[in-house]
N, C-alpha and C positions, 0 to 999 in steps of 0.2 A: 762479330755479332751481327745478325743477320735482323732485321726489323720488318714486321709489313704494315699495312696501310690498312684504309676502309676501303669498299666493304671486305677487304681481306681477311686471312688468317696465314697462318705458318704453312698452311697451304700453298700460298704463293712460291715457296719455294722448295720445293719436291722434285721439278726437275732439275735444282742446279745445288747442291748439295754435295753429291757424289762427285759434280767437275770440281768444285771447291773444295773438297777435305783431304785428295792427295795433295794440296801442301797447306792447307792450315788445320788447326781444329776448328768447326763450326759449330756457334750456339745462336739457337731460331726458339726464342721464346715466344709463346703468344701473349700478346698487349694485356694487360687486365682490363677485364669487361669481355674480352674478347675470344669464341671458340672456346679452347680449349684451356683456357685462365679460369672459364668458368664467367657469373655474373658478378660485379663489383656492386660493392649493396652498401656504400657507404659513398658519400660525396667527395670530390677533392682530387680523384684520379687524373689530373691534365696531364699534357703532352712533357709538363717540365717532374711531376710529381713520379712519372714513367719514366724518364731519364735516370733520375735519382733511384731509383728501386732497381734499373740497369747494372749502373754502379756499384751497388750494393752487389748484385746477383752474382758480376763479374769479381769481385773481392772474391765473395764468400765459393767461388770455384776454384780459388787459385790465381786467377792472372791478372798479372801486375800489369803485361801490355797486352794490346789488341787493337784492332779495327773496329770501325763501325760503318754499316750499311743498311739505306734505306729512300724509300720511296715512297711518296702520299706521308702520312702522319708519320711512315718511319723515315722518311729527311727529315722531318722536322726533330724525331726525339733522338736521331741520330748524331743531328748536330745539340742537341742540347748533352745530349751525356759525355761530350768534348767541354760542354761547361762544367757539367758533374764533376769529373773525373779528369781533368788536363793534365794529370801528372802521369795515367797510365792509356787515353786516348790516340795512339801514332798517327791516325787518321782519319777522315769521312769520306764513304765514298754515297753520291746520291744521286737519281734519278731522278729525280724532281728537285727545281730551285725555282718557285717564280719569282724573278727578279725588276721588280717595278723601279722605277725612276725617269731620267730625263730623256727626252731623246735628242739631245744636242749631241752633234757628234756622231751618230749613228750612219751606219750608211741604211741601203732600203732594205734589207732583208732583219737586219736587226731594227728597225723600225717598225713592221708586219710584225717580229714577233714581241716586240714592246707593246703594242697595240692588242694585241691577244691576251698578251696578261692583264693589259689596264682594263680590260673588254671581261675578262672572268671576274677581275676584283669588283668590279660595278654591278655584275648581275649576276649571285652567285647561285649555282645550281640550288634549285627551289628543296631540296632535301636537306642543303646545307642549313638555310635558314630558317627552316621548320625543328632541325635538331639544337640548333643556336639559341633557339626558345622555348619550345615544348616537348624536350627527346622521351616522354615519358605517353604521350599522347599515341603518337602512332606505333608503340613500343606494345601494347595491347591487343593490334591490330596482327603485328609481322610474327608473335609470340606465339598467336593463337591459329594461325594459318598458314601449311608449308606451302602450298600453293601461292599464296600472297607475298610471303617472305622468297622465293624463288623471281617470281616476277621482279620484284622491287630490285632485289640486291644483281641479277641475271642483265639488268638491263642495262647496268652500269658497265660489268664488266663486257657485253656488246659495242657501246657506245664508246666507250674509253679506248677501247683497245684498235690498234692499226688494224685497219680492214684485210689488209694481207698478212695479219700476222693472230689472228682472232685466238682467243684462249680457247683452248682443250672443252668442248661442255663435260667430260668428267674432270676435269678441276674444276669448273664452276660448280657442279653438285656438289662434288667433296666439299667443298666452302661453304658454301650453304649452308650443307649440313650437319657443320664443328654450328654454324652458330646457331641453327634448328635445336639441335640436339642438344647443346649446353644453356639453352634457352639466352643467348648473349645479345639477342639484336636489341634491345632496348639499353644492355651497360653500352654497348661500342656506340652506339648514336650521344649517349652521352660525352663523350671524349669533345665533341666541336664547344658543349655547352661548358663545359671543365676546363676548357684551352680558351674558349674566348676565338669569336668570327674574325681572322686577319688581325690586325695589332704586330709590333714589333716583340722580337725574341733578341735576346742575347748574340751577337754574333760569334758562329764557332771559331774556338780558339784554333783547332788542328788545320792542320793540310789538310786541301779537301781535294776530291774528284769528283768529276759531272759530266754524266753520260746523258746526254740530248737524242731522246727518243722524236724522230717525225711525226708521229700519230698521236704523240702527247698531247691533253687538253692544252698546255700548254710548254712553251719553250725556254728557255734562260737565255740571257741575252750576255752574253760572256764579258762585254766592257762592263756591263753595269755589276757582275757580279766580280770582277775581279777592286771593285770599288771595298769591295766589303770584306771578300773571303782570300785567303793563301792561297789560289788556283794552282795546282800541280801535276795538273792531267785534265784534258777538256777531249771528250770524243763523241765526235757526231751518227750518231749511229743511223744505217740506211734503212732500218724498216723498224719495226715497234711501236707500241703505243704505251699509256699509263702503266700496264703492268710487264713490265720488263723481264723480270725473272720466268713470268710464265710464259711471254708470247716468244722472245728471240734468248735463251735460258744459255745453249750456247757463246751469241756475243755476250750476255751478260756477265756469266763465269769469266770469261776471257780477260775483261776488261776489271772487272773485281780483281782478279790476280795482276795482272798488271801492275796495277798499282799498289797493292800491299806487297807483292813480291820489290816492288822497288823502293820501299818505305823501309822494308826488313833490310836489303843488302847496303840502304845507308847506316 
């Protein structure tokens, strides 16, 4: 099961689908609130109440086991449906972990990227915090203007993304315009206010895997995460940024199978 993030959709992963289904089956649902979910018109949809509804989706197609994969909001529901779900979760695989803690012990390069994540938790992009309080405010705003909803959401996935590895701008219009078109930008800004700004989650119970993109807003810092999580695959990948699947879709497939191909033959 394939997860995306904000400002994403199921979009994100269009090109790496086809590297993925000659050997698994893949299922890429969009988040509720989000694109092609349609808008969520009732409160309560967090990142854990989305796990669970995972769980649920997974039963009710059949499969007793599977992976889960995800980056931005989908690490986070990807490891939460390993709480859901621990008796039929094999594994997580994620592209994003920011892992805060100490820096005793660090040498300098995990240091720098301790310092990055303490440096994002402290000042968090001004959209975060706007959604954290008021997702309803500027959701009038991005509904009613595709010009404006293009800007806002366009500039993230600019900025987020490795300079050398920049997203497709027809993936970015198609994104766009699942959440244009199903009028979703105001349910999916709701998800930060429904999850709650930073806070602890549950630690995933599965084996996890973590692909460390360069261009990512931020890094993981592999001592501090293996504090917490089953580490059973750590790859440093040489170019990418935030959105993985879309900018290096390639190494991402590669490294998705990897590690579920090696989950399956235990």
């Amino acid at each position: 099961m394939l997860t995306h993030g904000w400002p994403g959709s199921t979009v994100e992963f269009l090109d790496v689908v086809h590297r993925l289904a000659g050997h698994f089956h893949v299922v890429v649902p969009a988040i509720p609130g989000f694109g092609l979910s349609g808008p969520t018109t009732r409160p309560g949809w967090s990142a854990t109440r989305v796990a669970q509804a995972w769980a649920e989706l997974m039963a009710r197609l059949g499969y007793r086991r599977y992976g889960a994969q995800g980056g931005d909001w989908g690490s986070v529901i990807s490891q939460q449906l390993a709480v859901a779900a621990p008796g039929s979760v094999a594994g997580v695989h994620v592209n994003y972990l920011p892992t805060p803690g100490a820096a005793d012990r660090l040498d300098d390069a995990d240091r720098q990227r301790l310092a990055r994540t303490m440096r994002l938790a402290a000042n968090r992009h001004p959209h975060q915090v706007l959604f954290a309080a008021t997702p309803q405010t500027p959701a009038y705003a991005l509904t009613d203007s595709p010009a404006g909803l293009l800007a806002f959401l366009g500039e993230k996935f600019d900025r987020w993304a490795d300079p050398a590895t920049p997203v497709p701008d027809d993936r970015i219009v198609a994104g766009v315009a699942h959440h244009w078109l199903m009028r979703t930008a105001g349910s999916a800004a709701r998800l930060i206010k429904e999850s709650g700004l930073g806070g602890s989650l549950p630690a995933c119970p599965a084996p996890l895997a973590v692909a460390v993109l360069p261009g990512d807003i931020t890094q993981p810092v592999r001592a501090l995460a293996e504090q917490r999580f089953d580490i059973r695959q750590w790859t440093e990948f040489p170019r990418g940024g935030h959105f993985a699947a879309l900018e290096v879709p390639d190494l991402f497939a590669a490294d998705v199978t990897a590690f579920f191909r090696t989950l399956a033959d235990r």
